[in-house]
C-alpha positions in Angstrom: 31.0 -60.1 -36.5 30.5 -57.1 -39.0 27.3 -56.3 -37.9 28.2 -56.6 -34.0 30.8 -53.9 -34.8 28.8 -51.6 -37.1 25.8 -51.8 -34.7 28.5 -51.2 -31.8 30.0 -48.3 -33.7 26.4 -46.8 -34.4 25.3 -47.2 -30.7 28.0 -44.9 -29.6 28.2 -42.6 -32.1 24.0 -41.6 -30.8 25.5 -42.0 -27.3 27.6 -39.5 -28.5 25.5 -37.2 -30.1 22.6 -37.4 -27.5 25.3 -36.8 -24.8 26.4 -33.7 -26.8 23.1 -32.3 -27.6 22.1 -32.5 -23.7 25.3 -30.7 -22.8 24.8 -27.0 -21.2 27.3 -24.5 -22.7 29.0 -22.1 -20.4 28.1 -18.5 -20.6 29.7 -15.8 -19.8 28.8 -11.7 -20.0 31.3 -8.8 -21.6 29.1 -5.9 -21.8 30.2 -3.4 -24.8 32.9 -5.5 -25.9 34.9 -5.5 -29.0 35.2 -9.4 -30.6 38.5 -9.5 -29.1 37.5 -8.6 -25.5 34.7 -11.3 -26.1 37.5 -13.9 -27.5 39.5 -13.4 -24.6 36.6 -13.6 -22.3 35.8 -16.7 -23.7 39.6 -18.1 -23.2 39.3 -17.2 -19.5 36.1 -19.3 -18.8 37.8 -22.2 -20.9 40.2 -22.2 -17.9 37.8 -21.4 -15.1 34.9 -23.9 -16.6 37.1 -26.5 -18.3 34.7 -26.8 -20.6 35.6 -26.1 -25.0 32.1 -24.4 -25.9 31.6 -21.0 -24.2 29.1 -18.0 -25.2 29.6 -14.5 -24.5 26.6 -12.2 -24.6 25.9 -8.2 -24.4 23.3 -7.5 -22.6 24.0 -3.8 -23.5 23.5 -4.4 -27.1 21.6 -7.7 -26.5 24.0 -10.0 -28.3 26.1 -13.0 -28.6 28.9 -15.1 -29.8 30.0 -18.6 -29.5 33.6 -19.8 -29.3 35.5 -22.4 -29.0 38.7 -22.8 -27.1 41.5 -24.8 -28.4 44.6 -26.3 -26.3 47.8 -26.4 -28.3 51.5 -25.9 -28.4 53.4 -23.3 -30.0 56.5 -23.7 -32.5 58.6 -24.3 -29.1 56.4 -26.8 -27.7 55.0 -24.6 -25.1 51.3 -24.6 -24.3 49.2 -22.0 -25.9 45.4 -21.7 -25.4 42.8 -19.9 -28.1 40.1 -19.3 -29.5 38.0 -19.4 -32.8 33.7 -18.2 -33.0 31.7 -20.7 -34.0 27.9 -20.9 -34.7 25.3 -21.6 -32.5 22.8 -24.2 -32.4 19.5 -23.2 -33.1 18.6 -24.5 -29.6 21.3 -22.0 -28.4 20.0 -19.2 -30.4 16.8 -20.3 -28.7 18.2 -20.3 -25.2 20.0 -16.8 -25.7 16.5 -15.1 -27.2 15.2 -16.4 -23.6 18.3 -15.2 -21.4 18.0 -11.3 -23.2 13.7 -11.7 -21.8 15.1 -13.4 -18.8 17.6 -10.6 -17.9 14.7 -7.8 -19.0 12.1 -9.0 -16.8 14.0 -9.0 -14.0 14.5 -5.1 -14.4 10.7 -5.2 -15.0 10.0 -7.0 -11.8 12.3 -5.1 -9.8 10.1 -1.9 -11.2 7.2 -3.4 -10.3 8.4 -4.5 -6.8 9.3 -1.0 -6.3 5.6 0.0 -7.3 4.1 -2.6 -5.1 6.8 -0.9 -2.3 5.1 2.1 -2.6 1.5 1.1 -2.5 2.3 -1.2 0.8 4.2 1.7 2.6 2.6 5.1 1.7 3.6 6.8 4.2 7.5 6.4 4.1 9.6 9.4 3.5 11.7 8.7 1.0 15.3 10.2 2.4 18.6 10.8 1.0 19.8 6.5 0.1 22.4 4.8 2.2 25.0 3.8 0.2 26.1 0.5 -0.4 29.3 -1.1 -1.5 28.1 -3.0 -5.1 30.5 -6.4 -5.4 30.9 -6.6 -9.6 32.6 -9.2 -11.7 36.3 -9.0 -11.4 36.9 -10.2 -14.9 34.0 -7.5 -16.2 34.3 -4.1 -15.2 31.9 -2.5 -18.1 29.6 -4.3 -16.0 29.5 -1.1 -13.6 27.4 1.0 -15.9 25.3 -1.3 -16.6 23.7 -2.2 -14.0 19.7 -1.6 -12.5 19.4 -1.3 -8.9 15.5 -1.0 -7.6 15.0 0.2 -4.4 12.3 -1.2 -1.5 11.7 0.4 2.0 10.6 -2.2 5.1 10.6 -2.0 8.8 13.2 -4.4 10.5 17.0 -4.9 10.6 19.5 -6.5 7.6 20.6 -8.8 10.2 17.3 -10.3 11.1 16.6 -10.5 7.3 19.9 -12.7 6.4 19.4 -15.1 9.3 15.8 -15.8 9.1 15.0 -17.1 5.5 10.9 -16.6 7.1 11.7 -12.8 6.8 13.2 -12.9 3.4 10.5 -15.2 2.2 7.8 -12.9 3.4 9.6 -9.5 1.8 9.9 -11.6 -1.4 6.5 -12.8 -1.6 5.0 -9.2 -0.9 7.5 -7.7 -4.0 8.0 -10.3 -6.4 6.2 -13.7 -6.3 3.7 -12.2 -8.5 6.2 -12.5 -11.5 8.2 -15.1 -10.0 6.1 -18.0 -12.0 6.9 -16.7 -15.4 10.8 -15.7 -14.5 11.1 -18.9 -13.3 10.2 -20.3 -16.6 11.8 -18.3 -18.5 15.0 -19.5 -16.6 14.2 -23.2 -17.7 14.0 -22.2 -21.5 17.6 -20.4 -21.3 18.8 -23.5 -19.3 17.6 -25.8 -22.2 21.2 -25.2 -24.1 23.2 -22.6 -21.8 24.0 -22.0 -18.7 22.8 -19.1 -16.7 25.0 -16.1 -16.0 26.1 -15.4 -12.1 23.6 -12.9 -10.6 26.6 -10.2 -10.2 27.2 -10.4 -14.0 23.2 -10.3 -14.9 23.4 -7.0 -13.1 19.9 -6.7 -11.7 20.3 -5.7 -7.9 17.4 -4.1 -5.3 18.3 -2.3 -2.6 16.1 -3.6 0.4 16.3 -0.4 2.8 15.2 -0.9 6.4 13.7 1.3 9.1 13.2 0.9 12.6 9.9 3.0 12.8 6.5 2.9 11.0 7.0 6.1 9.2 10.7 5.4 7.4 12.3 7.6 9.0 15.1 6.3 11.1 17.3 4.5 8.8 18.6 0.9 10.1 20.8 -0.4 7.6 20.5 -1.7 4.0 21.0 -5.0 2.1 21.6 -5.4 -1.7 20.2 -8.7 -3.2 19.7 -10.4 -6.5 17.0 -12.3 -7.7 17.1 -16.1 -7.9 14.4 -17.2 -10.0 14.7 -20.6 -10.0 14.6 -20.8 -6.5 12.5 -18.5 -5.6 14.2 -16.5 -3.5 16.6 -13.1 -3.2 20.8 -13.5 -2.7 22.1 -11.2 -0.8 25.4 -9.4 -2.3 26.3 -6.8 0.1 25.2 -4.6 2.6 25.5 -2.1 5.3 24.3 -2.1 9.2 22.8 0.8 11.6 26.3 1.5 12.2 27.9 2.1 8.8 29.7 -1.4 9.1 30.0 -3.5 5.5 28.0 -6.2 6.8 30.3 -9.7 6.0 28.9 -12.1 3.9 31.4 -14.9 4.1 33.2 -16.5 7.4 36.3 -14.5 6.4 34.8 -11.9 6.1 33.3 -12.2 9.9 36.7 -13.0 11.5 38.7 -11.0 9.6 37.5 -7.4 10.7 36.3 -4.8 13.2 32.8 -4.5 14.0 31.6 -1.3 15.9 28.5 -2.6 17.3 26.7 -0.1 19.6 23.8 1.6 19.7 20.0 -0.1 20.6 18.1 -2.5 19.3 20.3 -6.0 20.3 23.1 -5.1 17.3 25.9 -7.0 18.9 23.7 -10.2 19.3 22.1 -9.9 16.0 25.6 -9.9 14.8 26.8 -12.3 16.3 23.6 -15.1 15.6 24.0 -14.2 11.7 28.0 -14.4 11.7 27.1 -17.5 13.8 25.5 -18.8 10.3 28.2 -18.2 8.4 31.0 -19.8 10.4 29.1 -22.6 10.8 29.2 -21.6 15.0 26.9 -22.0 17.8 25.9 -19.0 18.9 22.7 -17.1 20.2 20.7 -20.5 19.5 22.6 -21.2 16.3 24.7 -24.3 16.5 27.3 -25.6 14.5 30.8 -26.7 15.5 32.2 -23.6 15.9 31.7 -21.1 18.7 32.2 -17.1 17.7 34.3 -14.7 20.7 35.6 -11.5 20.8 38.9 -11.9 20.7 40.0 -8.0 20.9 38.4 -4.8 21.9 39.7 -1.4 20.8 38.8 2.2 20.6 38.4 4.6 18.1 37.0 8.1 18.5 35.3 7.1 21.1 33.9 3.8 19.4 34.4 0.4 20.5 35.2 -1.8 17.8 34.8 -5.9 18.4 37.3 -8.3 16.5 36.2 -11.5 16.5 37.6 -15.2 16.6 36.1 -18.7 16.1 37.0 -21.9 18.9 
């Protein structure tokens, strides 16, 4: 009976361990910090993650700390939540070494890809940039100057790009799929222990600019996009159309504003077949459940403005 137990007891204390060693700790970025600001950082993922074990790296100074985040009750009995740094692994320390290359080739590859830009469209005139609205962290505002935004020039329209993965494929492969391999595995050596940072905190944007002639220089818009490397792919953060509209990037987004869509080149029914995929709607040849209208027209200056409405 002893040695059922013991051998019992020792099976899932290695169930324990191996479960524990496989885990992935949560990581979370506080550029320029102080140990406090990366404690308290720390205390906010335990809340948004659930998890105990979280690491908080610089990528301004390239370092990092671990914590651990304790639920407990005060004097009064009232919940209280802290936390204490504790040491990393040496697979962690591993896995951090990796996400400090990880985050600095993607500003190489975004350099490069800016290179590559120039080679494939010589001719473009490089005008004064379009401004776009840059979405950051809302827990990580030091993030703002710190961040590395490339810039790439293409003929076509944001609109086509975010509903037809075939165009951002093809942009992607032309700029970065020659470094794609290695950021890719880079990402899987980071991943080994830790989690990798969202794409807003890594901070690593380009700016893919479009024109509507060969020469660059009518200006149709602009879309901001991270790298993913794992999937091979960009994200698209923000953007702006023809039309100086913030072009929407969730559902609520789509129905929640005005969208002045005149001008050439299809606009309104571009607009309307990418919001499409965002509602999850059927329109222009994109189906779903639910079917986009304009549910109010109004003028301004001269402008129509379209407000739209899902049924």
């Amino acid at each position: 009976m002893k040695k059922v137990l013991y051998s019992t007891l020792l099976l899932c204390g290695l169930l324990s361990f191996s479960s524990q060693s496989l885990a992935i700790t949560k990581t979370e970025v506080c550029n320029g910090c102080s140990h406090s600001e990366m404690e308290q950082k720390a205390t906010f993922a335990q809340v948004k993650f659930g998890t105990s074990h979280v690491v908080v790296v610089d990528f301004v100074h390239k370092y990092s700390r671990k914590f651990t985040v304790v639920n407990d009750e005060d004097d009064r009995g009232e919940p209280i939540r802290y936390a204490y740094e504790s040491s990393l692994s040496s697979g962690e320390r591993a896995s951090v070494a990796s996400l400090f290359e990880y985050r600095g080739l993607l500003v190489e590859t975004v350099k490069q890809a800016e290179e590559i830009n120039k080679k494939l469209y010589p001719n473009y005139v490089y005008a004064a940039p379009q401004k776009v609205s840059i979405q950051y962290s809302s827990e990580d505002k030091a993030n703002e100057s710190r961040l590395y935004v490339g810039e790439i020039k293409t003929k076509g329209d944001p609109y086509d790009f975010l509903t037809f993965s075939s165009i951002r494929n093809t942009v992607f492969d032309r700029h970065i799929q020659t470094n794609s391999g290695i950021l890719q595995a880079t990402a899987n050596n980071v991943l080994n222990t830790i989690s990798i940072p969202k794409i807003l905190d890594l901070g690593v944007f380009i700016d893919v600019k479009f024109y509507s002639d060969d020469l660059g220089e009518q200006p149709n818009g602009v879309v901001q996009v991270g790298i993913n490397a794992l999937e091979r792919g960009f994200v698209p953060i923000s953007g702006k159309d023809v039309n100086n509209n913030d072009i929407p990037m969730t559902a609520s987004q789509v129905l929640g504003g005005g969208f002045s869509l005149g001008g050439s080149g299809n606009i309104k029914e571009k607009f309307e077949r990418y919001s499409s995929t965002l509602v999850g709607g059927s329109t222009a040849g994109v189906s779903g459940g639910c079917s986009l209208y304009v549910k109010e027209t109004i003028v301004i200056n001269g402008r129509y403005y379209f407000i739209y409405a899902c049924k």
